[in-house]
N, C-alpha and C positions, 0 to 999 in steps of 0.2 A: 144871484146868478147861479144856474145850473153848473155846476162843472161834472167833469168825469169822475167818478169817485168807485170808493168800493167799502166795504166793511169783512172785518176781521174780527171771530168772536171764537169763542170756544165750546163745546158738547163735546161729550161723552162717545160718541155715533164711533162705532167700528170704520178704520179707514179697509174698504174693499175695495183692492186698485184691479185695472187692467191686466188680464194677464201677462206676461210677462211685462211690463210696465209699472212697477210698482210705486210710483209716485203720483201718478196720473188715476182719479176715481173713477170709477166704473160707476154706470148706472143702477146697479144691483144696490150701492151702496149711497143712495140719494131721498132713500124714500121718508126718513128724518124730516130732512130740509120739504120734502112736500106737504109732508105736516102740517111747517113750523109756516107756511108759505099758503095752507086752505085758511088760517085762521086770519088771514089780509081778509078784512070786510069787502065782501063782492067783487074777490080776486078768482077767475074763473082759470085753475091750472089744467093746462093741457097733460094728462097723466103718462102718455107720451115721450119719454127722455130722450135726451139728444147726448148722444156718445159725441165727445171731440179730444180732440191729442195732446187740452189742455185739462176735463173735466169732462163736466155734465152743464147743459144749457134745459130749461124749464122755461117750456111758451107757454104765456101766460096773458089773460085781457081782462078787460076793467072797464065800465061806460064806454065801449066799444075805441077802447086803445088798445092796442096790441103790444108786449113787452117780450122780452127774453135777460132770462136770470142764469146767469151762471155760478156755479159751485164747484171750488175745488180746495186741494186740502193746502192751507199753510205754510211754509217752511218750519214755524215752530209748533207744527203737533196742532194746530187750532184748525179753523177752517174761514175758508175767502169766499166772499160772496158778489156779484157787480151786477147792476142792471142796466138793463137798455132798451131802447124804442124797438119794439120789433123789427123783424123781415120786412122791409119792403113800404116800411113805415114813412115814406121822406117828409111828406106835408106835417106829419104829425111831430115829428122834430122842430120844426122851424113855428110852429104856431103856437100861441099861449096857451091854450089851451093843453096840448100836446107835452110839451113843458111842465104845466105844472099840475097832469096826469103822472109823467115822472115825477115826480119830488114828491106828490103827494103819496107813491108807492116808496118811496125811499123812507118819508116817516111812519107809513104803517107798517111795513118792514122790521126796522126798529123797533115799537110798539110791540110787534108778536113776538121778535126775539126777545126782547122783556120781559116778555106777559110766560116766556117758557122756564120754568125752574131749570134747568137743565142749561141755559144758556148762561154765559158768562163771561168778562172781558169783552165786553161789545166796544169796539171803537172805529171809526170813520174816517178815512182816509182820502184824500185827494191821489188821485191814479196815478199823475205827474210824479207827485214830490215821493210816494210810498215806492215810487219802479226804481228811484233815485236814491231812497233811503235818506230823504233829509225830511222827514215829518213824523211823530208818533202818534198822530189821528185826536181825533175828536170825539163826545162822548155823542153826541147825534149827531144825524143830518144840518139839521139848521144850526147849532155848533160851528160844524166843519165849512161852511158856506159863508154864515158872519162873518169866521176869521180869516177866511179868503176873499170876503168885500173888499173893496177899496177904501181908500177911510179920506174924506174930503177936509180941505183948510178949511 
């Protein structure tokens, strides 16, 4: 099962915040993550950023899914990253297909943050338990999903 999730990992990348806002990234300072974000096999990023009062959001499609990636900076110095079905996406949530267009960007995701020397500390989080502070993540996606399966008698 798909849950909401997020990933936490660490680079080097200058935190360029907001003006007066200094915890909150500016889009000036995302272009790292866009990078890190062309090298998704036939991940089509809209170069486009999207300012919000939490971060930066990156619209992005794939075999005609539509997605949005959000990046913002850590409380420990690292950087968070979470995705989702696009704008306006509803049918594509609820159908399999749609579903497991997300998760298949969640492990290629993964994979490129891998694939970057520069990256480090990659761990995966469940959105729920990371907001609560009772989880210290998983080393993938499918990791973090297994160990949130159900486990039957």
């Amino acid at each position: 099962m798909l849950r909401r999730s997020l990933v936490t990992f660490g680079h080097p990348a200058e935190m360029i915040a907001i003006d007066d806002v200094p915890d909150v990234l500016d889009v000036r300072g995302a272009g790292w993550f866009v990078g890190i974000l062309e090298q998704v096999p036939g991940l089509e990023v809209d170069p486009e950023l999207v300012q919000e009062d939490w971060g930066v959001v990156v619209r992005a499609a794939r075999d005609g899914k539509r997605f949005w990636i959000g990046l913002s900076a850590a409380e420990d110095g690292g950087w968070m990253a979470h995705l989702h079905h696009g704008v306006g996406t509803l049918i594509q949530r609820f159908v399999r297909a749609g579903r497991d267009a997300l998760a298949g960007l969640h492990r290629d995701l993964h994979a490129a943050l891998e694939g970057d020397a520069r990256v480090h500390d990659i761990r995966w989080h469940d959105r729920d338990a990371f907001d609560r502070g009772q989880e210290q993540g998983a080393a993938s996606p499918d990791a973090l999903w297994s160990a949130a399966a159900p486990t039957r008698a």
